[in-house]
C-alpha positions as CSV (number, residue, x, y, z in Angstrom):
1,X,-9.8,6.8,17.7
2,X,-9.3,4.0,15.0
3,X,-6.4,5.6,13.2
4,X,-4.6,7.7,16.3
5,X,-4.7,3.9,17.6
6,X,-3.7,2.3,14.9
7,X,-0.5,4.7,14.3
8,X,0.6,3.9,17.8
9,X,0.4,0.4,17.1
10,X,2.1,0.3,14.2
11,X,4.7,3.3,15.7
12,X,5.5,0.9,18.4
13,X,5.9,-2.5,16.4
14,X,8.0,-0.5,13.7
15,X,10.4,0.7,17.1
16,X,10.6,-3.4,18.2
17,X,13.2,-4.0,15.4
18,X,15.7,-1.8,13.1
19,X,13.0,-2.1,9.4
20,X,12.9,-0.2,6.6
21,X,11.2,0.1,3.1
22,X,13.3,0.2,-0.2
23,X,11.6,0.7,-3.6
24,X,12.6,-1.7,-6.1
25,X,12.2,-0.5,-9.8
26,X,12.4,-2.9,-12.8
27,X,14.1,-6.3,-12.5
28,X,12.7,-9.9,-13.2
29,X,9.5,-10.0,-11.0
30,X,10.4,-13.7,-10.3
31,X,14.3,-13.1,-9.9
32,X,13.4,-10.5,-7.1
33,X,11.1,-12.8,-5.2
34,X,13.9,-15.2,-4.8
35,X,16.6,-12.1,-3.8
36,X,13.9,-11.5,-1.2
37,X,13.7,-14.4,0.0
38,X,17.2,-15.2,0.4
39,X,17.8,-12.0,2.7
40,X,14.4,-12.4,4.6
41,X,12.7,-9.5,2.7
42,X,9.1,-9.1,1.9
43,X,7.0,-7.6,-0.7
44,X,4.9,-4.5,0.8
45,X,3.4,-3.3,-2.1
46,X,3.1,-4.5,-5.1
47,X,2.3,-1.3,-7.1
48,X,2.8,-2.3,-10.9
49,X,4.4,-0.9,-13.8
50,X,8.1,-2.4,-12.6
51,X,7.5,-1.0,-9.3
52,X,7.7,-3.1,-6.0
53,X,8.5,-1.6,-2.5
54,X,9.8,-4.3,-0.6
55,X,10.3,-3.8,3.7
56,X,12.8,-5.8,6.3
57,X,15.9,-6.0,8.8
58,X,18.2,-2.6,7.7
59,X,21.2,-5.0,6.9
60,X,19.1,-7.1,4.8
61,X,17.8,-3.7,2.7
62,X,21.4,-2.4,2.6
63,X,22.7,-6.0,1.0
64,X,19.8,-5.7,-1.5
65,X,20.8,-2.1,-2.7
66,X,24.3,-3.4,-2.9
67,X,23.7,-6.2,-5.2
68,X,19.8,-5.2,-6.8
69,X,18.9,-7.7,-9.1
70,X,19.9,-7.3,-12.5
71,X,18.1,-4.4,-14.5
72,X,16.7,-3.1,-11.3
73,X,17.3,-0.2,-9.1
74,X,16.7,0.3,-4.8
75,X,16.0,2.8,-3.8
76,X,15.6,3.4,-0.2
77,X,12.2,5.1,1.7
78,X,12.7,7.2,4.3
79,X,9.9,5.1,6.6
80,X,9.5,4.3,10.0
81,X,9.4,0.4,9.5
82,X,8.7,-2.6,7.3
83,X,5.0,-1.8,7.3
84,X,2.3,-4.1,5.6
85,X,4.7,-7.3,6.6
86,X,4.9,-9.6,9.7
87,X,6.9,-7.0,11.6
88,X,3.6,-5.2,11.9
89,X,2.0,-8.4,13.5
90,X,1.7,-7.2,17.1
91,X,-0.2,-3.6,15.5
92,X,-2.6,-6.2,14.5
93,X,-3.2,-7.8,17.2
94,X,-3.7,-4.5,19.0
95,X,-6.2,-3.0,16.3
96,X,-8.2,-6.3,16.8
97,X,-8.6,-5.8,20.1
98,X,-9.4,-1.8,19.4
99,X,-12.4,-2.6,17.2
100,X,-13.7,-5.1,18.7
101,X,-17.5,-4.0,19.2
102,X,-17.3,-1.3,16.2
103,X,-20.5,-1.3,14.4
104,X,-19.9,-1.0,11.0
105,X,-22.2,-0.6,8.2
106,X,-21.9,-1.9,4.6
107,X,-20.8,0.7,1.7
108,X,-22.9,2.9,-0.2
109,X,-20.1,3.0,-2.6
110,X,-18.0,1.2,-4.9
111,X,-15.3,0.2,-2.1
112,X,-12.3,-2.0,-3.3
113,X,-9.7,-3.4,-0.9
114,X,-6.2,-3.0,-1.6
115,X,-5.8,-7.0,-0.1
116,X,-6.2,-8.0,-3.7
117,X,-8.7,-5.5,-5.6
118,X,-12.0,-7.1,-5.2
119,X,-14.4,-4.9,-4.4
120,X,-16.1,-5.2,-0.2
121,X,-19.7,-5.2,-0.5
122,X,-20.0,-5.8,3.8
123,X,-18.7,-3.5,6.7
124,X,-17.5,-5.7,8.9
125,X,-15.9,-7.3,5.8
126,X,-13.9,-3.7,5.5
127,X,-12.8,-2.9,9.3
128,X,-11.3,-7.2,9.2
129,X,-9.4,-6.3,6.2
130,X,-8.2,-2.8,7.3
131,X,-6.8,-4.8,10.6
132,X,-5.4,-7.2,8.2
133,X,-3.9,-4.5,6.1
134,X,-1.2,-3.4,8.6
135,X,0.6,-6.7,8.0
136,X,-0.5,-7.2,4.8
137,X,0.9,-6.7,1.0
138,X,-0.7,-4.0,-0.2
139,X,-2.2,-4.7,-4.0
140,X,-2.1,-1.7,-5.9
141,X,-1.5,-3.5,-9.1
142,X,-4.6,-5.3,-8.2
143,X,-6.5,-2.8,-7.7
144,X,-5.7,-0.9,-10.8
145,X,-6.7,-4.5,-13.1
146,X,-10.2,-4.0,-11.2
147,X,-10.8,-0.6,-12.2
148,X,-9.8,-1.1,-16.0
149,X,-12.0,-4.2,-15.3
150,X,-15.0,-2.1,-14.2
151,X,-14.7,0.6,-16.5
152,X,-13.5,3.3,-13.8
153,X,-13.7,6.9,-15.4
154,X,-11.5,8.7,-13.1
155,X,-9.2,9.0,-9.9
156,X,-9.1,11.5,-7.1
157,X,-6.5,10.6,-4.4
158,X,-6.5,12.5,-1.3
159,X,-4.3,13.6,1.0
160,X,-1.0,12.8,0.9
161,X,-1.6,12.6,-2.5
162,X,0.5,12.2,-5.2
163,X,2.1,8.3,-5.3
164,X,-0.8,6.4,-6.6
165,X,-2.0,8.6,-9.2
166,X,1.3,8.9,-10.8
167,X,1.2,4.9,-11.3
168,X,-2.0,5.1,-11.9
169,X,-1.2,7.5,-15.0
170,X,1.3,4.5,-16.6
171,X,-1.2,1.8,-15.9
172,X,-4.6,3.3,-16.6
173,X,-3.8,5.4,-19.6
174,X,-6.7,7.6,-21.1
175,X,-8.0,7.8,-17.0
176,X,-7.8,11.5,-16.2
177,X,-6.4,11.7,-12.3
178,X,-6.4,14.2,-9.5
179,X,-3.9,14.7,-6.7
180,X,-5.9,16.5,-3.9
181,X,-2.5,17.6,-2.2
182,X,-4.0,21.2,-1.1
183,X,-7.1,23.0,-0.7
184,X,-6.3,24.5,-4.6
185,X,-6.6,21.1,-6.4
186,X,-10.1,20.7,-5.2
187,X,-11.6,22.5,-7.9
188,X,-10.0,19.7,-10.6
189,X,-11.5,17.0,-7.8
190,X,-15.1,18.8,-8.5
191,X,-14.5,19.2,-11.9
192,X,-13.5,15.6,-12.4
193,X,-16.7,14.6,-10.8
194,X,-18.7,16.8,-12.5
């Protein structure tokens, strides 16, 4: 119920304004913050390695592809909306509401948060940051610093797989990684957890 919700929120906030998502490869990290910030863009996620996908108006996106910042390169997402910045605002509002009386219990596992890659050791802890998340930066980079950190020995990234195990590959070198794209790459999931 959670995510069906959750993707009409976000489905309707993303139709309130013309948004989109470019990726933004290479570049000064600090020279790109103040591009951003002189159209009215935002960082969405911050995925490491050179790699930043940054969300906003259309005309703003289209002004950054025209003049990237030096020694980068936009390239535009084909997305809905500027997800995981303020656009998304009224999703969260609307997700608050929707789990409001969830019972939630704390991990089992390891859980990390993709907020900024500490690791969430209490439930309702997790369902305020996956509210939070809609209109938040997602951390990638972050998260990848706490699993060298804590020693991870491998990744398995489900469905739609594919994204963060590639970055994943450049960051976390020696790490082996598994795409679970279909049912055929779960054997290399079992194996890698074997």
């Amino acid at each position: 119920k959670l995510v069906r919700e959750r993707g009409r929120a976000m489905a309707e906030a993303a139709a309130a304004v013309p948004t989109g998502m470019s990726a933004v490869l290479g570049g000064d990290e600090e020279a790109l913050a103040a591009r951003l910030a002189e159209l009215g863009l935002a960082p969405a996620n911050m995925n490491g390695g050179g790699q930043t996908v940054v969300a906003g108006e259309l005309p703003a996106l289209a002004a950054l592809a025209a003049e990237p910042v030096a020694g980068s390169r936009v390239i535009p997402l084909q997305v809905a909306g500027a997800f995981h910045t303020h656009y998304m605002s009224p999703a969260v509002e609307r997700l608050r509401s929707a789990v409001a009386g969830v019972a939630a219990h704390d991990p089992s596992i390891r859980l990390y948060t993709n907020r900024d890659g500490s690791v969430v050791t209490a439930g309702a802890t997790a369902v305020d940051l996956l509210v939070g998340q809609v209109s938040s930066p997602v951390r990638w980079d972050l998260c990848m610093q706490s699993f060298a950190a804590d020693g991870v020995t491998g990744i398995i990234e489900l469905l739609p797989a594919g994204a963060l195990v590639g970055l994943a590959k450049r960051a976390l070198k020696g790490v082996p990684t598994v795409a679970v794209k279909t049912p055929d790459d779960l054997a290399a999931a079992i194996d890698l957890l074997e």
